[in-house]
C-alpha positions, 0 to 999 in steps of 0.5 A, a space after each residue: 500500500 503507497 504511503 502517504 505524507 503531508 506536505 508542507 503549504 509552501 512545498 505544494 505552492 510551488 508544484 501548483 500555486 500556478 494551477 489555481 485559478 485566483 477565483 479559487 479563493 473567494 469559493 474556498 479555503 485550502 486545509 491540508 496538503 498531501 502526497 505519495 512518496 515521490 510527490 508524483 501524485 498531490 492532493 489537497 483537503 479544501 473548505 467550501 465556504 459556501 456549502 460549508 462542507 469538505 472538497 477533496 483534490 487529488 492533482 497529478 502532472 500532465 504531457 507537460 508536467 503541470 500540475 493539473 487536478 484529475 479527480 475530485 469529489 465535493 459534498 463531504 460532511 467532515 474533514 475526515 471523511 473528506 481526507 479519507 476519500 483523498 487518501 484512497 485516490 492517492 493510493 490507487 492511483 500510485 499504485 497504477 504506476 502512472 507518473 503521466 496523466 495527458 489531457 489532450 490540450 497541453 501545450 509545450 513549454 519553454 526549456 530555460 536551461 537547455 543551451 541553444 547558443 555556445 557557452 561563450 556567448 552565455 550569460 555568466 548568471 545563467 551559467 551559475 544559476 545552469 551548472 552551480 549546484 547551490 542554485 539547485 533550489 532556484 532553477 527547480 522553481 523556475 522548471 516548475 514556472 515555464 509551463 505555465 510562462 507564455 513566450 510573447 516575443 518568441 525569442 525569451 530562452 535565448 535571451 534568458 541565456 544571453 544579454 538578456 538575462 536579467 531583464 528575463 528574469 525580473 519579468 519571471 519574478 513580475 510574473 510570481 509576483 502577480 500570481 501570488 496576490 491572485 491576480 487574472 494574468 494576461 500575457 495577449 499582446 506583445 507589449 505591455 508586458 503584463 494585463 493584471 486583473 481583479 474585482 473588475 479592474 484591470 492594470 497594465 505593467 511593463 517590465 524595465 531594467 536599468 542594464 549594464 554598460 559594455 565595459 562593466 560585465 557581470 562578474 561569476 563570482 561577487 564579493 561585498 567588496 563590489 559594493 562602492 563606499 557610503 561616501 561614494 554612494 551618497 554622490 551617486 544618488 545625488 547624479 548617476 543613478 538619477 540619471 540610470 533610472 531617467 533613461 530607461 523610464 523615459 524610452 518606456 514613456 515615448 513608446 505611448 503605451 496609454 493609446 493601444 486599444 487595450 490599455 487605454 483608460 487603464 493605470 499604466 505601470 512601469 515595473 523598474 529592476 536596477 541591475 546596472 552593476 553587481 549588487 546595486 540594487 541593495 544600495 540604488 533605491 533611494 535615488 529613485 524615489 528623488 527621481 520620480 518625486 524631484 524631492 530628496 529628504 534630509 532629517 535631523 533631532 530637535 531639542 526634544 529628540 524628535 526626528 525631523 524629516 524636511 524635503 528639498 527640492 530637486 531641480 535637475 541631474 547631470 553627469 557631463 554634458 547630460 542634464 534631465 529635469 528631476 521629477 519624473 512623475 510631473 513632466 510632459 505626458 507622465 500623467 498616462 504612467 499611474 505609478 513606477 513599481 520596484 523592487 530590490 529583490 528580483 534576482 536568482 537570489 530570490 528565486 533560490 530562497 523561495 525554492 529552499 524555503 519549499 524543501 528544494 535542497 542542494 547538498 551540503 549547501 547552507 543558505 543563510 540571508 542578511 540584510 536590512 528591514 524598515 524599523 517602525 518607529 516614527 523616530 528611526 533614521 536607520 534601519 533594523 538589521 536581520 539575518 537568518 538561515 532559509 530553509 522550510 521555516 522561513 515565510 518570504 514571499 515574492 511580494 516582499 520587498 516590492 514598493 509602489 511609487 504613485 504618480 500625484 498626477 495619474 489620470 487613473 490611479 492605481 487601487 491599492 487593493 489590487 497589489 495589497 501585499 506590498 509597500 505602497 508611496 505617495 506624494 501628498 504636499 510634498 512629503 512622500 507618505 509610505 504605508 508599509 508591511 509589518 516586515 519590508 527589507 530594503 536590501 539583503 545579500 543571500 550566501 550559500 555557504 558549502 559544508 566541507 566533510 
């Protein structure tokens, strides 16, 4: 008789979370989730919370590996029954043997990690995340999200492989991301990137990046040392990264996306990911929210030791002969972009937590993250500090860490409800008003450290 094991939420997420209709929440409530041994056949005890009886799921993957429900039964009076009747499905169908259940309408997914260009000519990342046995966690979640991935321009895996790395993976975390605040995700034309939908509303996302120059590839191996010194950082806020963040943001602008027919009269979002340089994004996010709001903030302790925020005014960045105007959010035809969504977070690092917290282990491997996190204390200037070690206690989600910056001037703004999960910003009489989770990292570094026997 096939055993039976009960598998942890997280774990089950990560086979199926793609699966689920986002519908499925509002007619029901997951309770427990189990396996056969190998985990080829899954199956989930759910709550019907509008018969208020017991639902039993029993999921098994198809021609293209997706995780797709083969047999249900409703009308349970009591979990045990429910659980009884799940059990007895997983058994019989283990014991048939049958790994595979087709459904006739599969459809072939994309193979990331099957080079289709010379190692040469490959992403240095994608060579880590391909070979190196600690990415073993990431590169098991990201196989279990390209079935479900649609390739809308036709050419994602030999980018993901190449120069375009980084931009492929930031729309892979977009994607998870909106997945996991259940969200109706349309990938129907070639730009923008994303249509997300809820509650009868709709928001159009499109996908940036601050990329690299030539003369600064990426680097195989990292060391904190690539991170430039507080002085160094405090002058490329004040300039540089302005300017980074002006470029792209700016090119997104021209293209006009607010007059296709499918976008129109919807909140437009430009999705930003800063991956100019090896581990910028932990120190870049402040010279963003400069640029977009033309404000800087400085702070200081009165007599009664309280802090004391006090903005100024930006008028403009340059470098060289290249000056913009500071402000993106209040120049010309800006009103059409309804907020700039970022996040510091979008990285294989992310993709490797997510899959270790899921059970997804390299050998030998420990993964120990460590950053900063917001303190909540109105009269805090610096961050908390946190670390610990991600294995199937931690909790991260992929909406941790993601802010969203709200254009005061949007011609249709954003709802809040529809991205709840996240830190969200707005300008209100020229001070920037932030709502926050009870837990948001501003930046982290993730070491996998090798136990040597």
């Amino acid at each position: 008789m096939a055993e039976i094991k009960k598998l942890d939420p997280k774990r089950f997420d990560a086979y199926v979370s793609l699966s689920r209709s986002p519908a499925a929440s509002y007619v029901s409530k997951e309770l427990a989730w189990y396996s056969n041994l190998d985990e080829s056949i899954l199956g989930v005890v759910l709550l019907d919370i509008i018969d208020t009886d017991y639902v039993s799921v029993v999921l098994a993957r198809d021609m293209n590996r997706v995780f797709r429900a083969i047999d249900v039964q409703a009308n349970f009076e009591t979990f045990e029954q429910a659980k009884e009747w799940l059990f007895r499905a997983i058994r019989w169908l283990s014991a048939s043997g049958k790994k595979i259940f087709p459904q006739g309408d599969e459809k072939k997914s994309l193979d990331l990690f099957k080079p289709i260009v010379p190692i040469e000519k490959q992403h240095p990342y994608f060579v880590r995340l391909n070979m190196d046995e600690a990415f073993l966690p990431a590169k098991t979640i990201i196989n279990e999200i390209m079935p479900h991935f649609i390739d809308i321009d036709g050419n994602f895996v030999e980018q993901f492989q190449t120069i375009g790395f980084d931009s492929r993976l930031w729309e892979l975390f977009l994607f998870m991301y909106f997945n996991e605040e259940e969200l109706f995700i349309r990938r129907d034309y070639n730009a923008p990137d994303f249509i997300v939908e809820k509650y009868g509303m709709s928001v159009a996302v499109e996908a940036v990046i601050v990329g690299r120059k030539e003369d600064n590839p990426p680097k195989y191996f990292r060391s904190v040392n690539d991170i430039p010194l507080p002085s160094n950082i405090l002058e490329k806020h004040e300039h540089e990264m302005p300017i980074r963040f002006g470029s792209p943001l700016y090119s997104k602008l021209k293209k006009q996306y607010w007059k296709l027919e499918h976008v129109k009269g919807k909140p437009l979002v430009f999705a930003i990911a800063d991956f100019h340089d090896d581990q910028s994004m932990l120190w870049s996010s402040t010279a963003l929210i400069n640029y977009l709001y033309g404000v800087k903030h400085e702070f200081y302790y009165n007599d009664n030791g309280q802090l004391v925020i006090v903005p100024r005014k930006i008028d403009c960045h340059k470098i060289g002969k290249k000056t913009i105007p500071s402000g993106f959010f209040f120049q010309a035809n800006s009103e059409y972009v309804s907020a700039v969504l970022f996040s510091a977070s979008g990285t294989i690092s992310k993709f490797n937590r997510i899959g270790r917290q899921a059970g997804f282990a390299a050998k030998d491997i420990i993964m120990i993250r460590v950053g900063t996190c917001h303190k909540h204390d109105p009269n805090a200037s610096v961050p908390n500090i946190f670390q610990y070690i991600v294995d199937e206690n931690s909790q991260e989600t992929w909406g941790e860490g993601i802010s969203m910056f709200h254009n005061p001037n949007a011609l249709y703004p954003v709802p809040e409800d529809l991205f709840p999960s996240i830190a969200h910003h707005h300008f209100v009489d020229g001070q920037i008003v932030s709502k926050l989770p009870e837990f948001y990292p501003y930046a982290s570094v993730t070491w996998n450290i090798r136990l040597i026997k």
